[in-house]
PDB file of N, CA, C, O and CB in Angstrom:
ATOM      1  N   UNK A   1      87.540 113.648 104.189  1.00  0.00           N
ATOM      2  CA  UNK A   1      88.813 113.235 103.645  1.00  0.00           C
ATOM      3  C   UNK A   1      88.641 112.736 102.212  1.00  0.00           C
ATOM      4  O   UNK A   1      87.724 111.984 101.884  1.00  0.00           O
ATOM      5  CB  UNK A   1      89.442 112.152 104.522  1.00  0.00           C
ATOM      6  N   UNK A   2      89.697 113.257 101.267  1.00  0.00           N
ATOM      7  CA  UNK A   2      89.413 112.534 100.329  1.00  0.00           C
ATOM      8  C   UNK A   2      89.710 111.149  99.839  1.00  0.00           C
ATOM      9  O   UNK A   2      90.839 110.742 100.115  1.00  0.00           O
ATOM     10  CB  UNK A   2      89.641 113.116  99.706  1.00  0.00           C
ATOM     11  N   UNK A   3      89.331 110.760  99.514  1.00  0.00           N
ATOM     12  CA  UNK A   3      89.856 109.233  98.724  1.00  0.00           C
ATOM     13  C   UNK A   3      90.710 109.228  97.546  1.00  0.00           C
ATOM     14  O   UNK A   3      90.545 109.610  96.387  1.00  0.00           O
ATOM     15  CB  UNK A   3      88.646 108.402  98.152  1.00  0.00           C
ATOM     16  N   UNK A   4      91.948 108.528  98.362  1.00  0.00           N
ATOM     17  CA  UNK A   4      93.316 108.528  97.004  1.00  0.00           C
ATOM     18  C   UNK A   4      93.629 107.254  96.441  1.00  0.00           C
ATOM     19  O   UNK A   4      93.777 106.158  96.981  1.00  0.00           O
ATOM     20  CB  UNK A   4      94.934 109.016  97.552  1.00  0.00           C
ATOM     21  N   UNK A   5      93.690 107.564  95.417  1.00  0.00           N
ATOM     22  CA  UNK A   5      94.005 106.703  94.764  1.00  0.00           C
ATOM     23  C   UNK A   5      95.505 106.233  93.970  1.00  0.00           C
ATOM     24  O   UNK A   5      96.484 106.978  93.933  1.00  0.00           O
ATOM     25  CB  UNK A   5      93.154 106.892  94.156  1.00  0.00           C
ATOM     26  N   UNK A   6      95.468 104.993  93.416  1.00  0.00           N
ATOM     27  CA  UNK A   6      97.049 104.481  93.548  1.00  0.00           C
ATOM     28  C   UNK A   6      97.489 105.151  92.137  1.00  0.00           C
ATOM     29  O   UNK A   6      96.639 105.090  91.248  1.00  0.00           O
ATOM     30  CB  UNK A   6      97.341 102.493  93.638  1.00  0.00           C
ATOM     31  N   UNK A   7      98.910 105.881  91.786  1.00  0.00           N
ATOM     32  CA  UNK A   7      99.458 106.831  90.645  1.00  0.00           C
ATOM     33  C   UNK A   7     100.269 105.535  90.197  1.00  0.00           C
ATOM     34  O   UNK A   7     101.270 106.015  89.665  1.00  0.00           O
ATOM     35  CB  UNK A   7     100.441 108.468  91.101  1.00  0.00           C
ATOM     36  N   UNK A   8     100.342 104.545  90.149  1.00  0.00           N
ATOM     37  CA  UNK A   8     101.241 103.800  89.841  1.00  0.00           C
ATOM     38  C   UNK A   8     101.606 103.674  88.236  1.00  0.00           C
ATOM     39  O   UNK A   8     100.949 102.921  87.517  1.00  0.00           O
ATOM     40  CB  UNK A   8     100.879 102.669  90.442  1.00  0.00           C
ATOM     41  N   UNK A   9     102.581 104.378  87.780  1.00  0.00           N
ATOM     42  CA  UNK A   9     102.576 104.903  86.238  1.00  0.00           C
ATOM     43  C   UNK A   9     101.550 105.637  85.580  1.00  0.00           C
ATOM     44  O   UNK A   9     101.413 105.534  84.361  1.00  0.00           O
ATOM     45  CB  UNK A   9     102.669 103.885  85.406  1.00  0.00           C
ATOM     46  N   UNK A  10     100.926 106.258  86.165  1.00  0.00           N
ATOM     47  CA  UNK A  10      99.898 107.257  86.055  1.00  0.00           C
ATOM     48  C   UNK A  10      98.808 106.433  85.620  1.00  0.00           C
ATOM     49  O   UNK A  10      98.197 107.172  84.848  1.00  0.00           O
ATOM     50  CB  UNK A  10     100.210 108.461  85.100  1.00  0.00           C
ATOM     51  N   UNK A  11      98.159 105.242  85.667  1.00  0.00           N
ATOM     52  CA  UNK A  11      97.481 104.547  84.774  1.00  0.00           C
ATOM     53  C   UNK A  11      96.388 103.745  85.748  1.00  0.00           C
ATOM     54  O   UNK A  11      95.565 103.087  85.112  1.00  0.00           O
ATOM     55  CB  UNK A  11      98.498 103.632  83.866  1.00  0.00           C
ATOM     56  N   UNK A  12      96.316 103.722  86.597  1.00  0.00           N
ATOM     57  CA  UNK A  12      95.826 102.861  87.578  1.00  0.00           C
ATOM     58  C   UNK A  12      94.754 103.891  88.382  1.00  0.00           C
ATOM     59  O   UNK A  12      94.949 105.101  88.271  1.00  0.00           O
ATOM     60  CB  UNK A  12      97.120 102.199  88.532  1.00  0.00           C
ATOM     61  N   UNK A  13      93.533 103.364  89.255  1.00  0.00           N
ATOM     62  CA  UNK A  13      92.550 104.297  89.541  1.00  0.00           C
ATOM     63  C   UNK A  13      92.156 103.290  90.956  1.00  0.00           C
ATOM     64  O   UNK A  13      91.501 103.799  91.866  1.00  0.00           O
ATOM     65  CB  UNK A  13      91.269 104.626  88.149  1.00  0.00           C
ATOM     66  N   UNK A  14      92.482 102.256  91.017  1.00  0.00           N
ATOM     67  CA  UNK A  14      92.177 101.705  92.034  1.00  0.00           C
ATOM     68  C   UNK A  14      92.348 102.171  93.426  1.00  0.00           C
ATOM     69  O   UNK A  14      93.414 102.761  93.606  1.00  0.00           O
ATOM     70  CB  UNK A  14      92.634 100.792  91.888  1.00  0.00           C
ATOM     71  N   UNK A  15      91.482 102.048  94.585  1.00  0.00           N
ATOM     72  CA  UNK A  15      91.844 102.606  95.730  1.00  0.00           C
ATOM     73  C   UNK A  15      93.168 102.884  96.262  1.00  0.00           C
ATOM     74  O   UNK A  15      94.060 102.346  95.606  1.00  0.00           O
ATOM     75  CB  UNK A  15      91.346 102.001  96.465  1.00  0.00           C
ATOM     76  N   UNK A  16      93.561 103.575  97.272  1.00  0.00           N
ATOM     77  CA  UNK A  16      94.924 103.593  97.556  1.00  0.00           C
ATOM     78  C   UNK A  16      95.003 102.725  98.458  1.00  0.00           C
ATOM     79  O   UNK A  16      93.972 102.578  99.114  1.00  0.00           O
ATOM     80  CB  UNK A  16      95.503 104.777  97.920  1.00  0.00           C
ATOM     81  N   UNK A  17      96.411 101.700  98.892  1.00  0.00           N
ATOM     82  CA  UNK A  17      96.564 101.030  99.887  1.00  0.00           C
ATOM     83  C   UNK A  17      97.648 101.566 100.756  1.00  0.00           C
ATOM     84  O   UNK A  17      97.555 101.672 101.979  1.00  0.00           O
ATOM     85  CB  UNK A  17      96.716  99.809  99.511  1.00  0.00           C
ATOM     86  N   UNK A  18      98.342 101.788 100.275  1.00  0.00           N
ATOM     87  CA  UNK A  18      99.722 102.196 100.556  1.00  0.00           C
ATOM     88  C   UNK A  18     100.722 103.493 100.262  1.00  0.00           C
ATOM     89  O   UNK A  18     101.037 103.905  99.146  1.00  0.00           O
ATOM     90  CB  UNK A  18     100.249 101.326 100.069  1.00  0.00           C
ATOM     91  N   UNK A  19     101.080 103.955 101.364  1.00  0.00           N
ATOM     92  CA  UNK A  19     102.157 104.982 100.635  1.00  0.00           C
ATOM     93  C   UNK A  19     103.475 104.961 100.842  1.00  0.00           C
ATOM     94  O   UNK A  19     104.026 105.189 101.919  1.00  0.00           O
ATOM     95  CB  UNK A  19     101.941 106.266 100.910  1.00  0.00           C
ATOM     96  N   UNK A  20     104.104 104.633  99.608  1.00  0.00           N
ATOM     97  CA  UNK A  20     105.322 104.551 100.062  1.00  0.00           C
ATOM     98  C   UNK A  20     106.034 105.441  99.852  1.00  0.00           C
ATOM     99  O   UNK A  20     105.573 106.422  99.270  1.00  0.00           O
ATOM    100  CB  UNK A  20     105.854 103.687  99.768  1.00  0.00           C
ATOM    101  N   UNK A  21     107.585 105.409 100.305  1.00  0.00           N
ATOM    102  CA  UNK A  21     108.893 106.329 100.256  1.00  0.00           C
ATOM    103  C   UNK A  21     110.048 105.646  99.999  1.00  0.00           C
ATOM    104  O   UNK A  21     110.762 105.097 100.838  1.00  0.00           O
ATOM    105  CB  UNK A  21     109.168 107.059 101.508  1.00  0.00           C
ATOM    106  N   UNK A  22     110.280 105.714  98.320  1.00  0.00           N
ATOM    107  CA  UNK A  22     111.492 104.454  98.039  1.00  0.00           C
ATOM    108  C   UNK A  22     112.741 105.787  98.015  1.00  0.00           C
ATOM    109  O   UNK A  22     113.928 105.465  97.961  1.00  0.00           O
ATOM    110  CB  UNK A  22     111.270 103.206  96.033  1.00  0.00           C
ATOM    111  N   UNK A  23     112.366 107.154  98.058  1.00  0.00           N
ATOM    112  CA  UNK A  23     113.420 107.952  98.822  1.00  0.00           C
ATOM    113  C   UNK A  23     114.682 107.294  99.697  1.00  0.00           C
ATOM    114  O   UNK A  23     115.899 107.145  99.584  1.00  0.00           O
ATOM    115  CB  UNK A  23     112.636 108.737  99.775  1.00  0.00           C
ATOM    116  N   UNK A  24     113.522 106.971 100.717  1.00  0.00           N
ATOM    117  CA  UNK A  24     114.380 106.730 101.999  1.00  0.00           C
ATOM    118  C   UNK A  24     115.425 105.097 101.471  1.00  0.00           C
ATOM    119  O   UNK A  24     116.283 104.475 102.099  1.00  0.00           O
ATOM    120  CB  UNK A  24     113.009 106.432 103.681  1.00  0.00           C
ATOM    121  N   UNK A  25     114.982 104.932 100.427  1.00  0.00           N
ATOM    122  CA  UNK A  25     116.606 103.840 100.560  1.00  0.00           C
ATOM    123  C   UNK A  25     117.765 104.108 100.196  1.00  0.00           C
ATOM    124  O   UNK A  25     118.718 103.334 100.108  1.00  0.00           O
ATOM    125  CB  UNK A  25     116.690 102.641  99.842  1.00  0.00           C
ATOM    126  N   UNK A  26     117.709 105.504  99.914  1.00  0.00           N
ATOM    127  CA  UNK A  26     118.724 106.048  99.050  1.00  0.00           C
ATOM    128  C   UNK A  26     119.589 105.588  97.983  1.00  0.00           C
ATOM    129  O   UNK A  26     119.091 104.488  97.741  1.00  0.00           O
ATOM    130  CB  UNK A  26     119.403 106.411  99.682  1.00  0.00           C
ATOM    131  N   UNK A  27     120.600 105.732  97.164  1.00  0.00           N
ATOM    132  CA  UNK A  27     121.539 105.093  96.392  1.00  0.00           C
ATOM    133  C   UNK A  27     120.025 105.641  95.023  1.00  0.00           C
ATOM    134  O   UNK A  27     119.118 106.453  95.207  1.00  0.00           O
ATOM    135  CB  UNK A  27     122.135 103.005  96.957  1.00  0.00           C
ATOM    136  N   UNK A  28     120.289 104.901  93.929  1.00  0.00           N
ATOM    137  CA  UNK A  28     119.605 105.276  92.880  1.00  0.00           C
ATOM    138  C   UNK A  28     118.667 106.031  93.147  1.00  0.00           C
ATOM    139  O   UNK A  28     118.515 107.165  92.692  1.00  0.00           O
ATOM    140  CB  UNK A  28     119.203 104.400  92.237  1.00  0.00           C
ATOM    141  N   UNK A  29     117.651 105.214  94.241  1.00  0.00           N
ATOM    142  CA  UNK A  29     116.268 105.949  94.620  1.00  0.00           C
ATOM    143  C   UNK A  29     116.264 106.821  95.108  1.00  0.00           C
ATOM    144  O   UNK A  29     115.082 106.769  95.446  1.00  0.00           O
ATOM    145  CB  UNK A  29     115.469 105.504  95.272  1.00  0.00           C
ATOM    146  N   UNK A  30     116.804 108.259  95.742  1.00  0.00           N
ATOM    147  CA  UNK A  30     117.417 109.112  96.500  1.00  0.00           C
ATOM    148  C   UNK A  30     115.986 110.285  95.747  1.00  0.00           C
ATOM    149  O   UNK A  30     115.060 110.918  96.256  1.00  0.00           O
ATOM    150  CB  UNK A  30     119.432 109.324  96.207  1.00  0.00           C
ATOM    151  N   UNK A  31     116.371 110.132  94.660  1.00  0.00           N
ATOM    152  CA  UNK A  31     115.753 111.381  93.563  1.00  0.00           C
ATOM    153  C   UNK A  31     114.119 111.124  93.477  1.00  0.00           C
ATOM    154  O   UNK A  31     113.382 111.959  92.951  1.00  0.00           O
ATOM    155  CB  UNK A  31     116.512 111.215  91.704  1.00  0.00           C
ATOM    156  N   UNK A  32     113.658 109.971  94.006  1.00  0.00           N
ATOM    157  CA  UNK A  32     112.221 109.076  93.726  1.00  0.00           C
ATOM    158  C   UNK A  32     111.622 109.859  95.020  1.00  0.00           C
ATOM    159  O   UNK A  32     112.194 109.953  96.107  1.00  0.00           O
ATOM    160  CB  UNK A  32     112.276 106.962  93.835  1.00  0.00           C
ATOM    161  N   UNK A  33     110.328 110.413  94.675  1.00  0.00           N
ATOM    162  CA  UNK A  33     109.381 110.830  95.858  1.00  0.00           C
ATOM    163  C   UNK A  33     108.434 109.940  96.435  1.00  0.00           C
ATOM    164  O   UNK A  33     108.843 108.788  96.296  1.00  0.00           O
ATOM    165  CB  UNK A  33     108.601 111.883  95.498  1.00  0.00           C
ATOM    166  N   UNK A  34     107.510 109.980  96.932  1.00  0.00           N
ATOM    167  CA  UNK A  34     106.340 109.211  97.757  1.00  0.00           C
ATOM    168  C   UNK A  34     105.595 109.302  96.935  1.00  0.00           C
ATOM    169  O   UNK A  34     105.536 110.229  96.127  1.00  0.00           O
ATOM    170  CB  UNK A  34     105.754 109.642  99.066  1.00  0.00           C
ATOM    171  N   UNK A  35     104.891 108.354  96.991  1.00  0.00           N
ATOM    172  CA  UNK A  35     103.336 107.806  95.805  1.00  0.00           C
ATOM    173  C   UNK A  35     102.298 107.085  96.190  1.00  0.00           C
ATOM    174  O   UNK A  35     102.900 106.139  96.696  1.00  0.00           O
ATOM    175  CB  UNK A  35     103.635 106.818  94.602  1.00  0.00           C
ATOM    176  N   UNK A  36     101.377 106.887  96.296  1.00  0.00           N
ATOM    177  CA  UNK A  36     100.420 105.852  96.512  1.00  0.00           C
ATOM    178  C   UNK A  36     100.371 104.618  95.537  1.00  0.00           C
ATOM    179  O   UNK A  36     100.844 104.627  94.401  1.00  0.00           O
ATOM    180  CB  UNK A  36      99.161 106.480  96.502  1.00  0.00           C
ATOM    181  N   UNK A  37      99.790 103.646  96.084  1.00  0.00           N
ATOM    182  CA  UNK A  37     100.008 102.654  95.632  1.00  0.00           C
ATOM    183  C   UNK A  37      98.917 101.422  96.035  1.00  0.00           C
ATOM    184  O   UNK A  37      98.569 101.220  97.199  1.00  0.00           O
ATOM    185  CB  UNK A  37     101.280 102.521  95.945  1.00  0.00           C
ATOM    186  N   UNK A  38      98.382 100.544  94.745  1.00  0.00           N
ATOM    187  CA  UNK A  38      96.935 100.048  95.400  1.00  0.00           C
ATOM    188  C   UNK A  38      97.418  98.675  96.041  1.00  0.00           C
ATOM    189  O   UNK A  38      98.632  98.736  96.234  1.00  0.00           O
ATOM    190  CB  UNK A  38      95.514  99.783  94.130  1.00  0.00           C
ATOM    191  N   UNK A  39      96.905  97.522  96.415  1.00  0.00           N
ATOM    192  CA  UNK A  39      97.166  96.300  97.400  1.00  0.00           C
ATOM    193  C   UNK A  39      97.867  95.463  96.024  1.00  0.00           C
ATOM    194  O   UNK A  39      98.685  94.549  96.134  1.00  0.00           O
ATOM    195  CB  UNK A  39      95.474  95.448  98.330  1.00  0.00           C
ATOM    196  N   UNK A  40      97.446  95.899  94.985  1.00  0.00           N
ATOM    197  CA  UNK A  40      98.487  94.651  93.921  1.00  0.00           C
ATOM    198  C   UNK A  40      99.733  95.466  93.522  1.00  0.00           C
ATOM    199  O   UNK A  40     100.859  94.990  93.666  1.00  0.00           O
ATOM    200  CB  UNK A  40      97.608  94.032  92.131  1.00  0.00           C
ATOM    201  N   UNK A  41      99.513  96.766  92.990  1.00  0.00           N
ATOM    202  CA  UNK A  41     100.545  97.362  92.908  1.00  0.00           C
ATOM    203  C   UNK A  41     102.020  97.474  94.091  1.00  0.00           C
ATOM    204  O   UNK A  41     103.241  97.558  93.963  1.00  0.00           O
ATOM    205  CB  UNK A  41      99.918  98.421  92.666  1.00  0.00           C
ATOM    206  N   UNK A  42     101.042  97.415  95.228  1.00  0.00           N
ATOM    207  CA  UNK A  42     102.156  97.404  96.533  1.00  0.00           C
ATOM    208  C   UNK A  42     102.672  96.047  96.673  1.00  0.00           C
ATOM    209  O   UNK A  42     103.883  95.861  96.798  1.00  0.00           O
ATOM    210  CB  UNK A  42     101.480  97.830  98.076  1.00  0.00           C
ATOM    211  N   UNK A  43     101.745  94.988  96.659  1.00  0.00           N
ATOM    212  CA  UNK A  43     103.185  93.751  96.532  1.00  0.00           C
ATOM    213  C   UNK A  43     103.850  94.048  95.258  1.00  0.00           C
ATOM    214  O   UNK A  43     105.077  94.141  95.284  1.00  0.00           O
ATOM    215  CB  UNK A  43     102.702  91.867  96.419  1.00  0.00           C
ATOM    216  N   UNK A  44     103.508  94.139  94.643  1.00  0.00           N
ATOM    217  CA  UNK A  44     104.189  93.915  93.221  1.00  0.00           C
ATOM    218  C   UNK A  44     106.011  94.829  92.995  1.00  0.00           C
ATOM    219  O   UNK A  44     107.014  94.437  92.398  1.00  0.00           O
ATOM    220  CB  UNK A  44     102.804  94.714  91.934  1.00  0.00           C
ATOM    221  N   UNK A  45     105.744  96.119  93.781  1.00  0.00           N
ATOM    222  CA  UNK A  45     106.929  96.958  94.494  1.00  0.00           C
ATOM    223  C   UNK A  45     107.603  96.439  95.358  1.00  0.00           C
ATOM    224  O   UNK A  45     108.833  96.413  95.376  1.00  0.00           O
ATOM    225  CB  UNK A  45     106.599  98.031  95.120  1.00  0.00           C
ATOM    226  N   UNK A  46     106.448  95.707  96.621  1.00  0.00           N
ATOM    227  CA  UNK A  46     107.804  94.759  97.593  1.00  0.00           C
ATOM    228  C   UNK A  46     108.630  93.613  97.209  1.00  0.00           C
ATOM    229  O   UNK A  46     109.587  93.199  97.864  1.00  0.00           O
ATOM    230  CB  UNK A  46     107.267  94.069  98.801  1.00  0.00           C
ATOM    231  N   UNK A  47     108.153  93.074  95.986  1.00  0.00           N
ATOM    232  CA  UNK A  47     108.867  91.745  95.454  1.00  0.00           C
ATOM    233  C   UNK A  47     110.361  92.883  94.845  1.00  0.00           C
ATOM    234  O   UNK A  47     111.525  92.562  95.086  1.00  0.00           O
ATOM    235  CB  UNK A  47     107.640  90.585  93.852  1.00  0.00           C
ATOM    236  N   UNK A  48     110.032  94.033  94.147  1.00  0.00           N
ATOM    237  CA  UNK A  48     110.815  94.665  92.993  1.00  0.00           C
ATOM    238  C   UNK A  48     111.657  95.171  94.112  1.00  0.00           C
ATOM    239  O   UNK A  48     112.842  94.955  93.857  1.00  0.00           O
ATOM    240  CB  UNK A  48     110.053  95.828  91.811  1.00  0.00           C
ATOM    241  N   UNK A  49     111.460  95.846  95.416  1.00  0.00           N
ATOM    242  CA  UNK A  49     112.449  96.201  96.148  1.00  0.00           C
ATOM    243  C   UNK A  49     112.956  95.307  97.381  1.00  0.00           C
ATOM    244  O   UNK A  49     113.530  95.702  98.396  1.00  0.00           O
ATOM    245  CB  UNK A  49     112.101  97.381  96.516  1.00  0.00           C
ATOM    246  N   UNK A  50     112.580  93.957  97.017  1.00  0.00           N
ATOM    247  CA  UNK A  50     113.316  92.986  98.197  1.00  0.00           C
ATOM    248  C   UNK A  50     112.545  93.082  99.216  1.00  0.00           C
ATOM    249  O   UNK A  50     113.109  92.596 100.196  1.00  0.00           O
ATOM    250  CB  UNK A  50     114.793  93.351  98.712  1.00  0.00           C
ATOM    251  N   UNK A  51     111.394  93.526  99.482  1.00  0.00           N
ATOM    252  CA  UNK A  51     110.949  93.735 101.059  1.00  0.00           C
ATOM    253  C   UNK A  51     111.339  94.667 101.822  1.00  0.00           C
ATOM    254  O   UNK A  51     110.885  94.626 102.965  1.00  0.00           O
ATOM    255  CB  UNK A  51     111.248  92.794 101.831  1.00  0.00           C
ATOM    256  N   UNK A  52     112.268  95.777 101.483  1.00  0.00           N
ATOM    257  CA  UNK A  52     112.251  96.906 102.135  1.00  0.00           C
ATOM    258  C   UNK A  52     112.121  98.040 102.161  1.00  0.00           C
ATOM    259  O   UNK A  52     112.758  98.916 102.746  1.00  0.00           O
ATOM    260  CB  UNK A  52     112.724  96.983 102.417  1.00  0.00           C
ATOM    261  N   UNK A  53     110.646  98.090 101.038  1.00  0.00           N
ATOM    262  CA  UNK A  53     109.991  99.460 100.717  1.00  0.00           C
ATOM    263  C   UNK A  53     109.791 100.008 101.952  1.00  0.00           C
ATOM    264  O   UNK A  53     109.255  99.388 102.871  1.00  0.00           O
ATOM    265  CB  UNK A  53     108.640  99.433  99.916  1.00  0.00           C
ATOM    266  N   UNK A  54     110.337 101.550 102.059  1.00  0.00           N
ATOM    267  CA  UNK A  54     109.905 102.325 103.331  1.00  0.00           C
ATOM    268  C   UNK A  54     107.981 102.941 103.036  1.00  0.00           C
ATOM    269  O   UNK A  54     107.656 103.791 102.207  1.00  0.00           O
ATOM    270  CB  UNK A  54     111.289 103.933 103.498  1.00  0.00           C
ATOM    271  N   UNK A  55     107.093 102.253 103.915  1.00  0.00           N
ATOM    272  CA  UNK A  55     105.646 102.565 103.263  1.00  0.00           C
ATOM    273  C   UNK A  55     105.018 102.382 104.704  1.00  0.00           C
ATOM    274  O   UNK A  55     105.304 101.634 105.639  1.00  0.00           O
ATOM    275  CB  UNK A  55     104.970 101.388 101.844  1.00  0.00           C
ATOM    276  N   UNK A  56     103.908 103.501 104.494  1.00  0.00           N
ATOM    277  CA  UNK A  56     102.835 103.226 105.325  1.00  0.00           C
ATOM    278  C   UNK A  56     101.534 102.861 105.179  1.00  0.00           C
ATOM    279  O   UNK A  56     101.022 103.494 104.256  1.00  0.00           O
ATOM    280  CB  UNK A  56     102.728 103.989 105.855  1.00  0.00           C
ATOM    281  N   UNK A  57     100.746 102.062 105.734  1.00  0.00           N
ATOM    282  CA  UNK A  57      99.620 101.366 104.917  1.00  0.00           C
ATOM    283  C   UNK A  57      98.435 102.419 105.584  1.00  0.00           C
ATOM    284  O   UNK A  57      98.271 102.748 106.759  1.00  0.00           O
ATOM    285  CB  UNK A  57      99.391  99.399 105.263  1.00  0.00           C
ATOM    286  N   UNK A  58      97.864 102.714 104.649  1.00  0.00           N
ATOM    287  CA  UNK A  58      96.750 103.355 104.548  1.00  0.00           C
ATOM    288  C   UNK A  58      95.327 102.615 105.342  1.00  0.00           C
ATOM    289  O   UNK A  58      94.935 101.541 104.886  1.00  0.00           O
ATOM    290  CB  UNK A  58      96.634 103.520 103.049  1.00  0.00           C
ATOM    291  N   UNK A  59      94.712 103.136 106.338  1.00  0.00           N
ATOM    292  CA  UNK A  59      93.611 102.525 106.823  1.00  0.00           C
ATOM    293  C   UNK A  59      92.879 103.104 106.584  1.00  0.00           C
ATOM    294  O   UNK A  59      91.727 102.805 106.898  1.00  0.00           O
ATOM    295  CB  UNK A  59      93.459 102.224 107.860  1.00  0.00           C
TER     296      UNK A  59
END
């Protein structure tokens, strides 16, 4: 398997933690696809979307 890493503004290389889908909240985000995302980057998204990023955590 490979090892992914977090795209978070294309700039970041850190492991992946998380993948989320801010898709699924629809309204603005509708047009937004799935991304990875590393353990600071992913809180840093749950504060920005209130706690109800649709994401699955990567083990």
């Amino acid at each position: 398997m490979r090892k992914t890493k977090c795209d978070y503004e294309g700039n970041c290389n850190n492991k992946a933690y998380a993948e989320v889908y801010p898709s699924l909240l629809g309204g603005k985000y509708k047009g937004r696809g799935w991304s990875y995302l590393c353990k600071k980057h992913y809180s840093q998204e749950l504060k920005r979307f209130k706690e109800k990023l649709p994401s699955y955590i990567i083990k």
